[in-house]
C-alpha positions as CSV (number, residue, x, y, z in Angstrom):
1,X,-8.4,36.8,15.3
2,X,-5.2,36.0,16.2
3,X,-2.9,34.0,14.6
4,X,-0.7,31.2,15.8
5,X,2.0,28.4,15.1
6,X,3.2,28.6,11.4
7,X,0.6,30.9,10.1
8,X,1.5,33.4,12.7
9,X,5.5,33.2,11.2
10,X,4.2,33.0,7.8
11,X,2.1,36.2,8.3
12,X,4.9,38.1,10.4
13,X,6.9,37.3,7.0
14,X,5.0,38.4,4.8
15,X,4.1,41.9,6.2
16,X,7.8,42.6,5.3
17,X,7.0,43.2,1.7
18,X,3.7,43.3,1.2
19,X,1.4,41.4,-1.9
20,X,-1.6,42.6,-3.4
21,X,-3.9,39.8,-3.2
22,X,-7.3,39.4,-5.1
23,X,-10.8,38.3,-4.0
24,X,-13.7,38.1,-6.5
25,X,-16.1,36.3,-4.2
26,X,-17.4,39.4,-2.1
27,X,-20.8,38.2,-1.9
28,X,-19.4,36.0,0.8
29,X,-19.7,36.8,3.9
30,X,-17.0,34.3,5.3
31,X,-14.5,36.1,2.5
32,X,-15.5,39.7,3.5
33,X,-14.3,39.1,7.4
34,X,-11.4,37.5,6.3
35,X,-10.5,40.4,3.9
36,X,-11.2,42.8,7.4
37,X,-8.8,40.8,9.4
38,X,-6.0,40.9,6.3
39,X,-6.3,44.6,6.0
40,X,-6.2,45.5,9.6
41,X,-3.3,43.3,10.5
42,X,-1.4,44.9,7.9
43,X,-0.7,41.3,6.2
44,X,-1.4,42.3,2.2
45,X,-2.7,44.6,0.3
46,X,-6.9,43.3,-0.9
47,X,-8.6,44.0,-3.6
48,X,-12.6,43.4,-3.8
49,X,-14.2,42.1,-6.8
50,X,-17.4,43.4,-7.3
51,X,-20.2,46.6,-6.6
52,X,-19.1,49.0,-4.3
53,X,-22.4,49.9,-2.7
54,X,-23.3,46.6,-3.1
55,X,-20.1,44.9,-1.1
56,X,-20.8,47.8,1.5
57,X,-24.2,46.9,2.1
58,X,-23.4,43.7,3.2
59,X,-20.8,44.6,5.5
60,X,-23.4,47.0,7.4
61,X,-25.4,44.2,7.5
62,X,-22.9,41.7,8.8
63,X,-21.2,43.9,11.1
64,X,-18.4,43.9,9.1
65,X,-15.8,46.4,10.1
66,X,-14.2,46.7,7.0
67,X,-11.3,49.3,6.9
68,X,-12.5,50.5,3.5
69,X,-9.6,53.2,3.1
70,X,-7.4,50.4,2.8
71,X,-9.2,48.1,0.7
72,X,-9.6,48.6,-3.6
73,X,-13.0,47.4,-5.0
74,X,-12.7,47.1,-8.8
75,X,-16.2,46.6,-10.0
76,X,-15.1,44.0,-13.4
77,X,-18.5,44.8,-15.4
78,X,-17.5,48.6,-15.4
79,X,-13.5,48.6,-15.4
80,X,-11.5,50.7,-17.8
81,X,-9.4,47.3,-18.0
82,X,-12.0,45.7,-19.3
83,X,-11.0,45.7,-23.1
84,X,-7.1,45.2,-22.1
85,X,-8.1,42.1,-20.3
86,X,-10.6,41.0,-22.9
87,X,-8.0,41.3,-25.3
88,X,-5.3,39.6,-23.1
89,X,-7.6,37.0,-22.8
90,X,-8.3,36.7,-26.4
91,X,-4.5,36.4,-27.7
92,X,-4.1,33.4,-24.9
93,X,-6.8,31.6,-26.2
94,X,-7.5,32.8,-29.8
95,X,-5.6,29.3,-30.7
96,X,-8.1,27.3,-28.8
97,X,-11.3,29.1,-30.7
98,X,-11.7,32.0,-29.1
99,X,-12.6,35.5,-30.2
100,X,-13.0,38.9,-29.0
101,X,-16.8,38.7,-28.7
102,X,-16.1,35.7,-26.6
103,X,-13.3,37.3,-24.3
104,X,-15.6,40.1,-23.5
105,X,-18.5,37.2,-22.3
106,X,-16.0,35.6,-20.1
107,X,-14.5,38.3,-18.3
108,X,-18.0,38.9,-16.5
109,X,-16.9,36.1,-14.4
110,X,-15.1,37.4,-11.8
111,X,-13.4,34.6,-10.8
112,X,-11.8,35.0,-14.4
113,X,-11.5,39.0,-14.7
114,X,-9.3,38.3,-11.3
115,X,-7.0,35.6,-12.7
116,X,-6.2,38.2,-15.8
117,X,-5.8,40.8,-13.2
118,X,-2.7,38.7,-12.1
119,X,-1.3,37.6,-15.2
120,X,-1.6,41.5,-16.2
121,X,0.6,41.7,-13.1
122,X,-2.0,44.4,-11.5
123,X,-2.5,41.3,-8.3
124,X,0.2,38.9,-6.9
125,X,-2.0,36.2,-6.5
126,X,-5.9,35.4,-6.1
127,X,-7.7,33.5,-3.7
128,X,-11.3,31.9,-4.4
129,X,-13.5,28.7,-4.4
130,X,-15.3,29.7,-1.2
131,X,-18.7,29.4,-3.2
132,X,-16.7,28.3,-6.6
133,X,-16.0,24.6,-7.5
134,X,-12.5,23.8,-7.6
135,X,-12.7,23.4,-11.7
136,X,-14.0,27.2,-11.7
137,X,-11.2,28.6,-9.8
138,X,-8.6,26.0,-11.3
139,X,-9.7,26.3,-14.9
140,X,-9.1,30.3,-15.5
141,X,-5.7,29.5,-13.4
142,X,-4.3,26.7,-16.1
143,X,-5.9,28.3,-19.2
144,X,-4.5,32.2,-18.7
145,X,-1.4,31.7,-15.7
146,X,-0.5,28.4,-16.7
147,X,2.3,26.2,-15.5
148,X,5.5,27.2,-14.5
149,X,8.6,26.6,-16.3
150,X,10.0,23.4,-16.2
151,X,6.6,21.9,-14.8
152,X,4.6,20.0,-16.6
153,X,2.4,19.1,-13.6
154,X,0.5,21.4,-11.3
155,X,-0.4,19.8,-8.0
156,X,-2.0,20.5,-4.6
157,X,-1.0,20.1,-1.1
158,X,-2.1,20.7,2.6
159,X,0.3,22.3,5.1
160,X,-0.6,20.5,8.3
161,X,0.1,21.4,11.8
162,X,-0.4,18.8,14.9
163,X,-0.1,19.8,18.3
164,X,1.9,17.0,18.3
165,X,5.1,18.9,18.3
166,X,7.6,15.5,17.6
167,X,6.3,15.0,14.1
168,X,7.9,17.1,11.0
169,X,9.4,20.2,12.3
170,X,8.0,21.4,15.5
171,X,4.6,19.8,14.2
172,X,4.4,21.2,10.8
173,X,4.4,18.6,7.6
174,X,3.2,18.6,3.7
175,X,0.7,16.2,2.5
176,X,0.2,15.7,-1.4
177,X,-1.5,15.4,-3.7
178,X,-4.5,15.4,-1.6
179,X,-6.7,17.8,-3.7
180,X,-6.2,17.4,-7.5
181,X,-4.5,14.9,-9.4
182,X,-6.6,12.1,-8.9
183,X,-4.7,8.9,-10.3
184,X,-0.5,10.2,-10.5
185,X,1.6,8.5,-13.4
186,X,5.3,7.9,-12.6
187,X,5.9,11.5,-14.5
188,X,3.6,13.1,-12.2
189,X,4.5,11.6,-8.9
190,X,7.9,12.8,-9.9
191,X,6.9,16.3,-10.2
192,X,4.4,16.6,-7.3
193,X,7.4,15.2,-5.1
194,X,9.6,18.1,-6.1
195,X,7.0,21.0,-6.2
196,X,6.0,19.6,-2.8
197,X,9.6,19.9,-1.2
198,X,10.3,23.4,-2.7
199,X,6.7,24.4,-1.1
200,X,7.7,23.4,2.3
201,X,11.2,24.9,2.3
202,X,9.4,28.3,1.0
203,X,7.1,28.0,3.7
204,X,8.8,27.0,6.4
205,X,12.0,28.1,5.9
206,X,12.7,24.0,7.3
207,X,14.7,21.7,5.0
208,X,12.1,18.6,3.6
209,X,12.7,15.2,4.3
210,X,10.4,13.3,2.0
211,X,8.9,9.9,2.3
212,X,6.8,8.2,-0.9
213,X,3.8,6.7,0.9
214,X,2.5,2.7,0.7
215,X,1.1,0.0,2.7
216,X,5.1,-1.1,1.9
217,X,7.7,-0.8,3.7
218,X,11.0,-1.1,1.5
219,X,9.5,-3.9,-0.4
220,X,7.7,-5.4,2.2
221,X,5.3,-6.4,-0.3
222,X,5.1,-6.7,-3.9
223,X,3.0,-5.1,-6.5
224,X,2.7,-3.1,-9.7
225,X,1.7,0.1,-7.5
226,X,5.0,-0.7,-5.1
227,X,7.6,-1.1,-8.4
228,X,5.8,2.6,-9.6
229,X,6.9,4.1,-6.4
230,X,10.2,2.4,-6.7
231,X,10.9,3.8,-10.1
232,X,9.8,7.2,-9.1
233,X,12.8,7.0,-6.3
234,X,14.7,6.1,-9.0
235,X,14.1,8.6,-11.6
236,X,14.5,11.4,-8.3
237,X,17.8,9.9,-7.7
238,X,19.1,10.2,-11.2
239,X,18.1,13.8,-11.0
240,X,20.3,14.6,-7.6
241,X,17.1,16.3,-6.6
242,X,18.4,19.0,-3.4
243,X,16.7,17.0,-0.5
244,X,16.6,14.0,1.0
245,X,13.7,11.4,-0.1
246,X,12.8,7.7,0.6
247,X,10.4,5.3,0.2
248,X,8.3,2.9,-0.2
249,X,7.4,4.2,3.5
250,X,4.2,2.7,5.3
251,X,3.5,5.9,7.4
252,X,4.3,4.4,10.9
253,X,7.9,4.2,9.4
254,X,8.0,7.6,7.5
255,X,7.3,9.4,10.7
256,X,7.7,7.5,13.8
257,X,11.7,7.0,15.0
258,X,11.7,3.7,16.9
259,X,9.4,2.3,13.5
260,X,11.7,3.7,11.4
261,X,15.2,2.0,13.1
262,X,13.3,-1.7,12.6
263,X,11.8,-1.0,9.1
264,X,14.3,1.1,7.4
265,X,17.2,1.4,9.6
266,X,19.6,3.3,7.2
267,X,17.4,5.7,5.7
268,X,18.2,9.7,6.4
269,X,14.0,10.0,6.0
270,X,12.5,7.5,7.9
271,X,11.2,8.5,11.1
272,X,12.1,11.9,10.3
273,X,9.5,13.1,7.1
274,X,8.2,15.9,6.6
275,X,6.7,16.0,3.6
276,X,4.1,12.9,3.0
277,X,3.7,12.2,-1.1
278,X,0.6,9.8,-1.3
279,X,0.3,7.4,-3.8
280,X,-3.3,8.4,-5.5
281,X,-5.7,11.3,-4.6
282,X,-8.0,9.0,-2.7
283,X,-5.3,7.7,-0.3
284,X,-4.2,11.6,0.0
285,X,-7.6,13.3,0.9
286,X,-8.9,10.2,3.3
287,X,-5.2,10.4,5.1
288,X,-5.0,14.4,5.6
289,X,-9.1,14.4,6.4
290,X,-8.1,11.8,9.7
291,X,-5.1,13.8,10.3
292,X,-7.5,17.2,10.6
293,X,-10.7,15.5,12.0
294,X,-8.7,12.7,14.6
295,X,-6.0,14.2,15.7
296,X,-7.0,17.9,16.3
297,X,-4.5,18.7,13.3
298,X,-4.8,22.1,11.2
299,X,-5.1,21.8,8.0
300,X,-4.7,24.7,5.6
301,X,-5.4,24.0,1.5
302,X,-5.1,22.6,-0.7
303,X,-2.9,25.0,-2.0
304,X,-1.7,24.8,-5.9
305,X,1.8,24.7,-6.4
306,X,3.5,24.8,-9.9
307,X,1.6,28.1,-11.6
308,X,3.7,30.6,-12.9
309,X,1.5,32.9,-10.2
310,X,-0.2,31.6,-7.0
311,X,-3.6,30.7,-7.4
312,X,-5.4,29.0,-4.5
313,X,-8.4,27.2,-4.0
314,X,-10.5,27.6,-1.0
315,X,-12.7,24.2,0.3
316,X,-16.7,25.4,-0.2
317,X,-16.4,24.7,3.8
318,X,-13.9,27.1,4.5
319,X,-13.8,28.8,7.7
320,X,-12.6,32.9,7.9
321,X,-9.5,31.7,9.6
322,X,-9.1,28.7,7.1
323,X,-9.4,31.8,4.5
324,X,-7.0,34.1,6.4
325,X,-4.5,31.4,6.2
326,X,-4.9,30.7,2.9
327,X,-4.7,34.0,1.4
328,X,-1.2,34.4,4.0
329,X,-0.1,31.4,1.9
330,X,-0.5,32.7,-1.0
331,X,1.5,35.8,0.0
332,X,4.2,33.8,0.7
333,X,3.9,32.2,-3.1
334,X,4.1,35.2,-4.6
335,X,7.3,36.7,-6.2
């Protein structure tokens, strides 16, 4: 495989100081290949959830050329971290009903005994959802990693790339929420907007310009949804938040220059975004779906942003590259 555009400078990055980066869903072929490719382009350090002989039987059977020097397999039903993380798991949730008996029952999920291997601080960051639902990979995440400090939100976004190198910076932009909150309060919009433009400056290393997202241009029209993204400007205002953000924005005007000098001609954003906040989950996921599908755009996510430790997501449709990417990104979460 070889890697290009932002994922190629977020990989290049990230081989500077390596992360150890977990992956419980090794009966998965598409998660196996992608592990390979990690592994022998030096990008982090993997470990493999699951049976040995059975993980290796599948890659003979695949063709996989896994460099298995490099890789750690931790089979979770017969770890000697098996009690610690039982009882880690236990004092988390012993106020929510848990008990012992219970904690030992859970950790045979995987996807769990991997998030408790990064709160125990023995992973940077896990990767899964490839044959997990989003609630299965995002429950474990909130319940034992939980938020970070200060956030009381935990969002999703997309890092796109076009090939249309005039939009964002050099082609690369942020849409969220476009994977998990489905209907934002003010509060929340607030909080997806700044987790957002931290992402992209980790990321890309690129300043964010952010536009809030409507069918408004600065009050074009007039509505209950319009005067929520108002106040949100508002309330982001009052907090002298470290980047520039605008809105209402229709998206013509967010992104497009000559738009942007009839619509909103004094606005440091408009024309210029590169980070999209939608208003609602729906809007999000049907805007960067056209973007991927219409205009030959990559899309890599949704990635969670405000966990204490990065926990990502994969879509059940994920390619090996989208997975590749995705466990790159998570690299470049991690502390």
């Amino acid at each position: 495989m070889e890697l290009d555009g932002i994922v190629a400078k977020m990989a290049q990055k990230v081989k500077q100081n390596l992360k150890t980066i977990v992956l419980p869903e090794t009966e998965d072929v598409r998660v196996l290949k992608a592990a390979s490719i990690i592994l022998k382009e030096e990008i982090a350090n993997i470990i493999l959830i699951g049976d040995e002989n059975e993980i290796k039987t599948l890659c003979e059977k695949e063709n996989i050329d896994m460099p298995f020097s490099k890789v750690k397999i931790i089979n979770n039903l017969t770890s000697s971290k098996k009690e610690e993380y039982a009882n880690l798991l236990y004092e988390l949730r012993k106020n929510k009903g848990m008990t012992l008996e219970n904690a030992h029952e859970v950790i045979k999920d995987k996807v769990y005994f991997a998030t408790l291997m990064v709160k125990a601080n023995d992973a940077d960051g896990l990767v899964s959802g490839a044959i997990h639902s989003t609630s299965n990979t995002l429950r474990p995440a909130l319940q034992v990693i939980k938020a970070a400090e200060g956030i009381k939100n935990v969002s999703s976004f997309f890092l796109m790339e076009t090939p249309k190198k005039q939009f964002g910076d050099d082609g690369v932009m942020l849409f969220s929420d476009c994977g998990l909150i489905e209907f934002p309060t003010i509060e929340q919009l607030v909080d997806i907007t700044i987790e957002s433009a931290q992402s992209y400056r980790l990321l890309t290393g690129e300043e964010p310009r952010v536009a809030l997202l409507s069918y408004s241009t600065k009050g074009s029209a007039k509505n209950e949804a319009i005067d929520k993204l108002v106040e949100v400007l508002k309330i982001l205002k009052e907090k002298n938040v470290d980047f520039d953000v605008d809105g209402e924005f229709q998206l013509d005007a967010a992104i497009i220059p000559e738009v942007a000098k009839l619509k909103a001609p004094d606005s440091k954003v408009a024309g210029r975004a590169n980070v999209l906040i939608f208003p609602n989950l729906e809007a999000g996921n049907i805007g960067y779906k056209m973007a991927q599908r219409f205009g030959d755009t990559l899309a890599l996510g949704p990635v969670t942003q405000g966990l204490k430790k990065p926990v990502n997501d994969l879509s059940r449709g994920s390619s090996v590259d989208d997975i590749v990417g995705t466990i790159i990104v998570t690299c470049m979460q991690a502390k």
